[in-house]
PADREN-273003 format. One record per atom (N, C-alpha, C): residue in one letter; chain; atom name; x, y, z. Coordinates in steps of 0.02 Angstrom, whole numbers. Example, Ala and Ser with C-alpha at 12.3 -4.5 7.8 and 13.67 -1.06 7.14 Angstrom:
2
resn,chain,name,X,Y,Z
A,A,N,660,-284,390;
A,A,CA,615,-225,390;
A,A,C,660,-165,390;
S,A,N,642,-112,354;
S,A,CA,684,-53,357;
S,A,C,645,2,394;
end
This chain:
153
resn,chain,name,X,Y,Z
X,A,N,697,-846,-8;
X,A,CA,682,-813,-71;
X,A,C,685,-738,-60;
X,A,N,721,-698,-131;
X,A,CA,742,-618,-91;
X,A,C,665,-593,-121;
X,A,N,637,-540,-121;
X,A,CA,594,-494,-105;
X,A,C,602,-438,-128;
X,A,N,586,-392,-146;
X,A,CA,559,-320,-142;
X,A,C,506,-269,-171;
X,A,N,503,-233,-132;
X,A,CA,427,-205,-85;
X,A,C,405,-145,-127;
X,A,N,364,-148,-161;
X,A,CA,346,-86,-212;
X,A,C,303,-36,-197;
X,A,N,290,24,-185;
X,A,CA,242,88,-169;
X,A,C,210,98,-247;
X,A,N,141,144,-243;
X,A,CA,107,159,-315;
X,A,C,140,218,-320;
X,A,N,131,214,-403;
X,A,CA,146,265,-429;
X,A,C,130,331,-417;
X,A,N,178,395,-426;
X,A,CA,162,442,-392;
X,A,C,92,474,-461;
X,A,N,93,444,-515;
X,A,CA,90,496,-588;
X,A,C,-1,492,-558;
X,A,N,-47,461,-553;
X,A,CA,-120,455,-555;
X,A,C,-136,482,-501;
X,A,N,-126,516,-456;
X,A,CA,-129,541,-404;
X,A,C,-110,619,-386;
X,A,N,-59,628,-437;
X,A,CA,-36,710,-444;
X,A,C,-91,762,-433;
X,A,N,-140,743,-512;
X,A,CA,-187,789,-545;
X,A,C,-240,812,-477;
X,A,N,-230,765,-421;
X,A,CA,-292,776,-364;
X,A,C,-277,818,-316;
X,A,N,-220,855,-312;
X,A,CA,-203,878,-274;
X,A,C,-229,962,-298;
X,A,N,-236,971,-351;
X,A,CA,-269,1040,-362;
X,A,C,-341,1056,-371;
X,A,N,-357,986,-348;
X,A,CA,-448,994,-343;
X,A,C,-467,1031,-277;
X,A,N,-527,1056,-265;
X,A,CA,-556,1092,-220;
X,A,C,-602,1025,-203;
X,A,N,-636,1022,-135;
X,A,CA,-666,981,-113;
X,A,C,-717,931,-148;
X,A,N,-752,982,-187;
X,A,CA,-811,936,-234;
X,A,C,-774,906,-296;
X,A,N,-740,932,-336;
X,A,CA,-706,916,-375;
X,A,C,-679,839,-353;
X,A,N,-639,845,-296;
X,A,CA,-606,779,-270;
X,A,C,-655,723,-236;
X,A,N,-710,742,-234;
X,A,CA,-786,709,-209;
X,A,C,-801,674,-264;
X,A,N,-804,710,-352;
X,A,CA,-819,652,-388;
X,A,C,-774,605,-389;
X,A,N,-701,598,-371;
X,A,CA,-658,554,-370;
X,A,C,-673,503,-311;
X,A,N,-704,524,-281;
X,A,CA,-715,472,-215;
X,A,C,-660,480,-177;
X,A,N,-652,551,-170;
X,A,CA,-573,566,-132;
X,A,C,-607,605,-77;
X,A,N,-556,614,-25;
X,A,CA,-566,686,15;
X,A,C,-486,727,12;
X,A,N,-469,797,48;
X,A,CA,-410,787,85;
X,A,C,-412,799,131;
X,A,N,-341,775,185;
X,A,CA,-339,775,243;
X,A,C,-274,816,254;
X,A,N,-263,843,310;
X,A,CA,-188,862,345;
X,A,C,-182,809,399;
X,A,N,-131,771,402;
X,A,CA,-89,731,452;
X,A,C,-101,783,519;
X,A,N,-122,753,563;
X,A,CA,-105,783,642;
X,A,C,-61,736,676;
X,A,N,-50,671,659;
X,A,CA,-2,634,718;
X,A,C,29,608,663;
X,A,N,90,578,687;
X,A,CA,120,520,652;
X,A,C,164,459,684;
X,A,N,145,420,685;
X,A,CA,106,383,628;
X,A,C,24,390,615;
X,A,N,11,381,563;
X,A,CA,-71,376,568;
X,A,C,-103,401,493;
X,A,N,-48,415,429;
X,A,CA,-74,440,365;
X,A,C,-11,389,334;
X,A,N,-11,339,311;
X,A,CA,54,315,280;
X,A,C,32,321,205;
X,A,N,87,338,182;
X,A,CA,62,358,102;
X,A,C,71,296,63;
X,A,N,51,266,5;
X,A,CA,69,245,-28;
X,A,C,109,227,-74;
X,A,N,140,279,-82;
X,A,CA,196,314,-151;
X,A,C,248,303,-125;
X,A,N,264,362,-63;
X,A,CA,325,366,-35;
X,A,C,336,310,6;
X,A,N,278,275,41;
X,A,CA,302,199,98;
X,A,C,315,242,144;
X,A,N,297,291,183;
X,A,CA,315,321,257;
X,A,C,241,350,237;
X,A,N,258,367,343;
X,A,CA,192,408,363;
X,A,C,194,479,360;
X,A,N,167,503,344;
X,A,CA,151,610,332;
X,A,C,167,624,386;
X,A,N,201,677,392;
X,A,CA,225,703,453;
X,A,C,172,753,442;
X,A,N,130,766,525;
X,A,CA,106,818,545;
X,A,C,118,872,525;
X,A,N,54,914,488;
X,A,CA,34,981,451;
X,A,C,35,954,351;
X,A,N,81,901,355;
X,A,CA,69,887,275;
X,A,C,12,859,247;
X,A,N,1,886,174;
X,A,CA,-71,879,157;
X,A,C,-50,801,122;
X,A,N,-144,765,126;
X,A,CA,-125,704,110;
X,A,C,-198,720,44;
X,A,N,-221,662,10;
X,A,CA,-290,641,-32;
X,A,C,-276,587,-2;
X,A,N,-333,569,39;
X,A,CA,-370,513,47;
X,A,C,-428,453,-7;
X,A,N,-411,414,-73;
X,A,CA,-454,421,-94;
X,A,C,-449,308,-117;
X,A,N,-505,319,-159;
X,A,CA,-516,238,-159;
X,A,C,-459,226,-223;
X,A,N,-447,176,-233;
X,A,CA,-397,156,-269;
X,A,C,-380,81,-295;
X,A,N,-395,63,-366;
X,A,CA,-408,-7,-396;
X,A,C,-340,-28,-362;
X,A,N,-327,-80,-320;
X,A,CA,-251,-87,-326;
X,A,C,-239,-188,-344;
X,A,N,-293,-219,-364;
X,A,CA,-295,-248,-375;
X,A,C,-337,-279,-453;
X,A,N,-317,-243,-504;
X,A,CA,-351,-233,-567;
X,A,C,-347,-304,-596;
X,A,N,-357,-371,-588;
X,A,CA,-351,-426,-593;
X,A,C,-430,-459,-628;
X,A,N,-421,-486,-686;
X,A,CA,-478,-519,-718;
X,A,C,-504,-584,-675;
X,A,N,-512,-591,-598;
X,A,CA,-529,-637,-557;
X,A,C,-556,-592,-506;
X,A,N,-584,-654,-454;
X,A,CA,-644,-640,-407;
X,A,C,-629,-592,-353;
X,A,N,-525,-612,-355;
X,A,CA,-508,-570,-300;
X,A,C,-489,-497,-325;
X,A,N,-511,-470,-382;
X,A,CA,-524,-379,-416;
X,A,C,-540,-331,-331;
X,A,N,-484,-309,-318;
X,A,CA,-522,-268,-264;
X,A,C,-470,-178,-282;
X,A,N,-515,-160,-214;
X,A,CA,-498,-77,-192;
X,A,C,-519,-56,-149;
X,A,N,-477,3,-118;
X,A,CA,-502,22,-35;
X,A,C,-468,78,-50;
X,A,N,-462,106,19;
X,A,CA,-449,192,45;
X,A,C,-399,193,16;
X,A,N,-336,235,3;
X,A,CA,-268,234,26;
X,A,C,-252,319,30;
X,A,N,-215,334,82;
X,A,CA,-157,383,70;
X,A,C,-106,406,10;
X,A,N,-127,480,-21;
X,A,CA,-47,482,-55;
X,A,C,-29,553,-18;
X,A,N,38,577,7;
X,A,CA,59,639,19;
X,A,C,58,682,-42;
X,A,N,26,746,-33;
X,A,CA,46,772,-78;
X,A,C,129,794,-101;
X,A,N,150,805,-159;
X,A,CA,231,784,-167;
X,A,C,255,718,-165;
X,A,N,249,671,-153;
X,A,CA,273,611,-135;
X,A,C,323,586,-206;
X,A,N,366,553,-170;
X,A,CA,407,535,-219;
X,A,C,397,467,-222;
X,A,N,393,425,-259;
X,A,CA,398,340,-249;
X,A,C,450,312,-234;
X,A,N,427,277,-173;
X,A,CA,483,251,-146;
X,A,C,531,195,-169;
X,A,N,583,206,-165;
X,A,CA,624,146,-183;
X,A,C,673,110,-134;
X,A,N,658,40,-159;
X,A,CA,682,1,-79;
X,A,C,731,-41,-106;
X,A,N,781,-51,-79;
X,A,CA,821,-122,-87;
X,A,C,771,-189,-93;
X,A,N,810,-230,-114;
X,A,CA,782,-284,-119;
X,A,C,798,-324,-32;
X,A,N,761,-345,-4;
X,A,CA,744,-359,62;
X,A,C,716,-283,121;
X,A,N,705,-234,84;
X,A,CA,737,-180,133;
X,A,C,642,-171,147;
X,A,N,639,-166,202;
X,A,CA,549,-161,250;
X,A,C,558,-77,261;
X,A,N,493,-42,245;
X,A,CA,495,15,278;
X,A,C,466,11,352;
X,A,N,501,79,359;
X,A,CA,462,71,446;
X,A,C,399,99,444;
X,A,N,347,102,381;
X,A,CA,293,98,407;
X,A,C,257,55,407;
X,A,N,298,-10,370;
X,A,CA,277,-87,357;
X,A,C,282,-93,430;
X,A,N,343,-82,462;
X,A,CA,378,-123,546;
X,A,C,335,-112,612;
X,A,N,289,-46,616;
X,A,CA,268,-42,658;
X,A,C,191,-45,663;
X,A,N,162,-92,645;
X,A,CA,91,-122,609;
X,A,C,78,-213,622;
X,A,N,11,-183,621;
X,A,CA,-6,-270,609;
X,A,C,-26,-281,536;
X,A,N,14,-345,510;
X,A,CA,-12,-342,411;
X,A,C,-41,-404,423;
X,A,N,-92,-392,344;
X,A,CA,-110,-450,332;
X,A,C,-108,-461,260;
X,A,N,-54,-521,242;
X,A,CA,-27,-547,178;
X,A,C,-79,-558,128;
X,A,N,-64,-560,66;
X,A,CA,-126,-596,35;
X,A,C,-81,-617,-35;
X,A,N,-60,-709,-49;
X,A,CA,-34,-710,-97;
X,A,C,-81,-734,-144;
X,A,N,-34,-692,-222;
X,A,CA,-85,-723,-263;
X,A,C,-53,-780,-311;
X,A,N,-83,-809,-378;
X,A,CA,-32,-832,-438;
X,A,C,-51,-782,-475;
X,A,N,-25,-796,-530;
X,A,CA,-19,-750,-620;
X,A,C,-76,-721,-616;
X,A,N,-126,-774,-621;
X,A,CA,-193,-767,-623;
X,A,C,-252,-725,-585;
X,A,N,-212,-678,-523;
X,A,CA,-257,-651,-483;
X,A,C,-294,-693,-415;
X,A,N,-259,-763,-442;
X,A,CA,-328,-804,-367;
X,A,C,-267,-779,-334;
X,A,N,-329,-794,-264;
X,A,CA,-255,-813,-193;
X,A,C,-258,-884,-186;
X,A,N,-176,-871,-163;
X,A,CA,-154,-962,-142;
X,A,C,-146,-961,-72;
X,A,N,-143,-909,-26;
X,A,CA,-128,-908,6;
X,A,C,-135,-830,63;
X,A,N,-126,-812,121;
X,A,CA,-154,-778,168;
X,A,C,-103,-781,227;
X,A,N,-89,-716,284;
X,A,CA,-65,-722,339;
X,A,C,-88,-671,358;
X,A,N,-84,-678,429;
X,A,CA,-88,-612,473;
X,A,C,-1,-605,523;
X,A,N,29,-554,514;
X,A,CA,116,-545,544;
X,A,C,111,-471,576;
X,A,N,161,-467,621;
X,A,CA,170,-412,669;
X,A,C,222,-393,593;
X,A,N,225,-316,595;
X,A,CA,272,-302,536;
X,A,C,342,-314,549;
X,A,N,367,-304,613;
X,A,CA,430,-355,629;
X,A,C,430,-410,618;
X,A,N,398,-455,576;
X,A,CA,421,-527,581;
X,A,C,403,-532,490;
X,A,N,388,-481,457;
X,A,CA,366,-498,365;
X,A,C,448,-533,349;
X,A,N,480,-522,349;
X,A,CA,537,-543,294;
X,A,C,514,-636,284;
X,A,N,522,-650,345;
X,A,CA,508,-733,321;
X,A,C,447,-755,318;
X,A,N,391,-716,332;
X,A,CA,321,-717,319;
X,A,C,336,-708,228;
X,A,N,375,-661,195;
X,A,CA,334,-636,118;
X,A,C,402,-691,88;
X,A,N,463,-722,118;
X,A,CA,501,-777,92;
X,A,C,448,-829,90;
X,A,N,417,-842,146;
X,A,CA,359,-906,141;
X,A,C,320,-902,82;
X,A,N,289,-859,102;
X,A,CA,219,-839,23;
X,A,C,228,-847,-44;
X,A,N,284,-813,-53;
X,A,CA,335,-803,-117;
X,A,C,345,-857,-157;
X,A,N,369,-884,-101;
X,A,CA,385,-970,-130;
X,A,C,334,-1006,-166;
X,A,N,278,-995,-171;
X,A,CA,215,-1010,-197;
X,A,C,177,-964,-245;
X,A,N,195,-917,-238;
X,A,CA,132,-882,-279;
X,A,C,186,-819,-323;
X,A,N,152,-781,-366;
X,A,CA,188,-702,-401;
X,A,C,193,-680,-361;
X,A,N,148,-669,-314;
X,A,CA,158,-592,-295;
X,A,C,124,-603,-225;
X,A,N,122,-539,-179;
X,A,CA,101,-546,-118;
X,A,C,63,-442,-113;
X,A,N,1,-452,-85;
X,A,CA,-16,-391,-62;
X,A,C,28,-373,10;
X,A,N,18,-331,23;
X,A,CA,21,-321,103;
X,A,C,-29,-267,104;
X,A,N,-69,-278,163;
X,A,CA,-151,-227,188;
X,A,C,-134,-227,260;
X,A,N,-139,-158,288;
X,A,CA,-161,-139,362;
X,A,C,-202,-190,381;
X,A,N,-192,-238,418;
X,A,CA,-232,-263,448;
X,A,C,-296,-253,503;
X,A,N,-289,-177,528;
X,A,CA,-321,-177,535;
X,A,C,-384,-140,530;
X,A,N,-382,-102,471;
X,A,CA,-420,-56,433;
X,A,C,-433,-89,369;
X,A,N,-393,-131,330;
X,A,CA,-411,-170,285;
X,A,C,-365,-170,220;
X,A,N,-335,-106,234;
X,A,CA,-339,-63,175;
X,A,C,-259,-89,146;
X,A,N,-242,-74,71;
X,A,CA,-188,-96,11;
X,A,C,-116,-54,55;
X,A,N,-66,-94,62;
X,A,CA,1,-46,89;
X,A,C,20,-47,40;
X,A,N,57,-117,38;
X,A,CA,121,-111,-34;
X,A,C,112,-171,-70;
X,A,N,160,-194,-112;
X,A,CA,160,-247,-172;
X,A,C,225,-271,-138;
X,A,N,209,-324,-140;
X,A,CA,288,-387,-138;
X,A,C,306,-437,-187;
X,A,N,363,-446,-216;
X,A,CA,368,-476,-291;
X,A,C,436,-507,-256;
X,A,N,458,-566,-292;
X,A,CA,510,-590,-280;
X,A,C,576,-540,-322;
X,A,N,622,-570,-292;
X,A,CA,685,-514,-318;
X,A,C,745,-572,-348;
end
């Protein structure tokens, strides 16, 4: 089953970049500058910030679903970021060099289903999932936190 891999929107995330620290505090944000990379992967764009670029670190509904599994966590956006756009099968390499952990759902928001994959091995990990459910999260496995959206293609 083909696939492809969606980043958030750049538009809800813009306005934070001209906040001063407290300002971005009521958001439940901070910002950060990237010192290594890998280690800030944005959301938007699907790559990691290259060292000295400014990021907002902040919480983010990414699961707005009228069921139990309603969640949100940290995420990365670069400031500037463009949203990324992927072929249909096409993995970024900041999916590839990670440990993920899948989470499929149906229409409805439940999960049907769950994996844990080295990011070299998702293509037939999110063909598996797919096959069963709408949609598929993908989360850092090991921080917890929302990467990208997987939808059949």
């Amino acid at each position: 089953m083909a696939f492809q891999i969606h980043g958030l929107p750049a538009t809800p995330f813009q306005p934070l970049f001209a906040l001063d620290a407290a300002a971005l505090a009521d958001h439940r944000a901070v910002r950060r500058i990237a010192d290594a990379s890998p280690g800030y992967p944005c959301r938007v764009s699907l790559r990691d910030a290259e060292p000295g670029e400014s990021l907002v670190l902040v919480n983010y509904e990414h699961h707005a679903t009228d069921s139990p599994f309603r969640a949100s966590h940290a995420v990365y956006v670069r400031e500037h970021a463009e949203p990324a756009v992927l072929a249909v099968g096409e993995v970024p390499v900041m999916l590839r060099s990670r440990l993920l952990s899948l989470r499929a759902f149906d229409a409805a928001g439940m999960l049907v289903a769950a994996d844990v994959v080295d990011g070299r091995e998702l293509e037939p990990a999110l063909e598996r999932l797919l096959a069963g459910a709408a949609y598929v999260h993908i989360h850092f496995a090991k921080p917890g936190c929302y990467a990208a959206l997987a939808v059949s293609a």
